[in-house]
Structure formats: structure tokens, C-alpha cells
N, C-alpha and C positions, 0 to 999 in steps of 0.2 A: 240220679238227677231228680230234680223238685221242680216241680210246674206251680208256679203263685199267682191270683189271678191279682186284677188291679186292687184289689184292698188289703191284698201279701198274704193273701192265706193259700193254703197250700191244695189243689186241685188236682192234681195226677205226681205219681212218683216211677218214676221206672228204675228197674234195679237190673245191673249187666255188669254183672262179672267178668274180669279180665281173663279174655282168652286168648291163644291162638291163633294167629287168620291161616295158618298154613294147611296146605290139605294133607300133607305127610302127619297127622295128629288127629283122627280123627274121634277122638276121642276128648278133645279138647274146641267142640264145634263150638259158634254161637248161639245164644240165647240172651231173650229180654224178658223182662216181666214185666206187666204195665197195670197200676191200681190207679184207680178214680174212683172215690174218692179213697185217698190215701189209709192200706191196710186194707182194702176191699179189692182183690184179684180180679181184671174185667179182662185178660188175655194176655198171648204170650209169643213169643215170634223164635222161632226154635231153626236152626242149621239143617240141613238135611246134606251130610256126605254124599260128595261127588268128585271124582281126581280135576274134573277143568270145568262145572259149571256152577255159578253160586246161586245154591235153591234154597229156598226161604217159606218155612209152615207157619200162616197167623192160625194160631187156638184159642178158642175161645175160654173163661173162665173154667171149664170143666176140661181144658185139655183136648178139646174136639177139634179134628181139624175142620177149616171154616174156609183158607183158602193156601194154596200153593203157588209162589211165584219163583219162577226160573230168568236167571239171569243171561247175558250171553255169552258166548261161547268162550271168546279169549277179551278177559278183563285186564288192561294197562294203563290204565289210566291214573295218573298220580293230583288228588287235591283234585278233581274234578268232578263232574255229574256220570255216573251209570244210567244208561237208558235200559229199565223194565219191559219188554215187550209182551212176553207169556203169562198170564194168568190162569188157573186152573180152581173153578167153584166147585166146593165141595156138597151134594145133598144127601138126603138120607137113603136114598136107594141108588147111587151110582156120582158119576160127575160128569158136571159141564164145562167144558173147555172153552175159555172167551178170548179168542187170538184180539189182541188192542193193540193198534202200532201209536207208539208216540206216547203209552202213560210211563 
């Protein structure tokens, strides 16, 4: 996908290979990659296996994890919104866990 700002040029590109959504494939997780400006890596949002919760690593340019989000428990929801509740910041000596209800 191509992000164009109002004068059509091109600002961010994110590139996401067609994968799997099933968890019996775990080896077929998802991932995104996101450049701004386009050709310049600025992070990357990577699958993290689990049988029943959809957890999600954003890394930074260098592949560092920066934050982990866990989804809930049993997702069924068809064409609609996921509510995010767990968030988990990553620092350089340990992490801090930030419980947010409602992002």
C-alpha cells in the first residue's frame, strides 16, 4: 500500500505479504513493514504465535521490540472493530506494563 500526501507524492509505503490468519500455521504469522519516507525502514509490526490470543510486536527500524499488544481472549467478530486493551512498553532494562481500557 502507498500513502500520497495532497500533492500525490508518495509518504509512507507499507508492504504485507499475503499470509495465513489461522493459528494451526504458525509459521505463516503476520507481518507488516512500514517506510517513510518510501525505501527508508521506520518499523515493523510482526505476529507473535499463540493457539487463542492475537499478540502483536511493533519494532523499531532495527527490529527492536518497542511495544507488545495482546488482543482478547476469543475474537468473533466479522467486518467489525477489535477492542486493544493490553499494552506492554518495552525498555532497555526490563518492561512496563500499561493496562489501558478502551484504546
Amino acid at each position: 500500500m502507498r500513502i500520497h500526501d495532497l500533492k500525490g507524492q508518495e509518504v509512507i509505503t507499507l508492504k504485507r505479504p499475503l499470509r495465513c490468519s489461522s493459528c494451526c500455521f504458525p509459521c505463516c504469522l503476520q507481518e507488516i513493514e512500514i517506510y517513510a519516507p518510501p525505501g527508508i525502514p521506520i518499523g515493523y509490526v510482526t505476529q507473535t504465535w499463540h493457539p487463542c490470543l492475537p499478540k502483536f510486536t511493533i519494532q523499531n527500524e532495527n527490529k527492536k521490540d518497542i511495544l507488545r499488544i495482546i488482543g482478547p481472549y476469543f475474537v468473533c467478530n466479522f467486518c467489525g472493530n477489535i477492542e486493544y486493551k493490553d499494552f506492554m512498553f518495552y525498555e532497555n532494562n526490563g518492561c512496563i506494563q500499561l493496562l489501558a481500557g478502551g484504546i
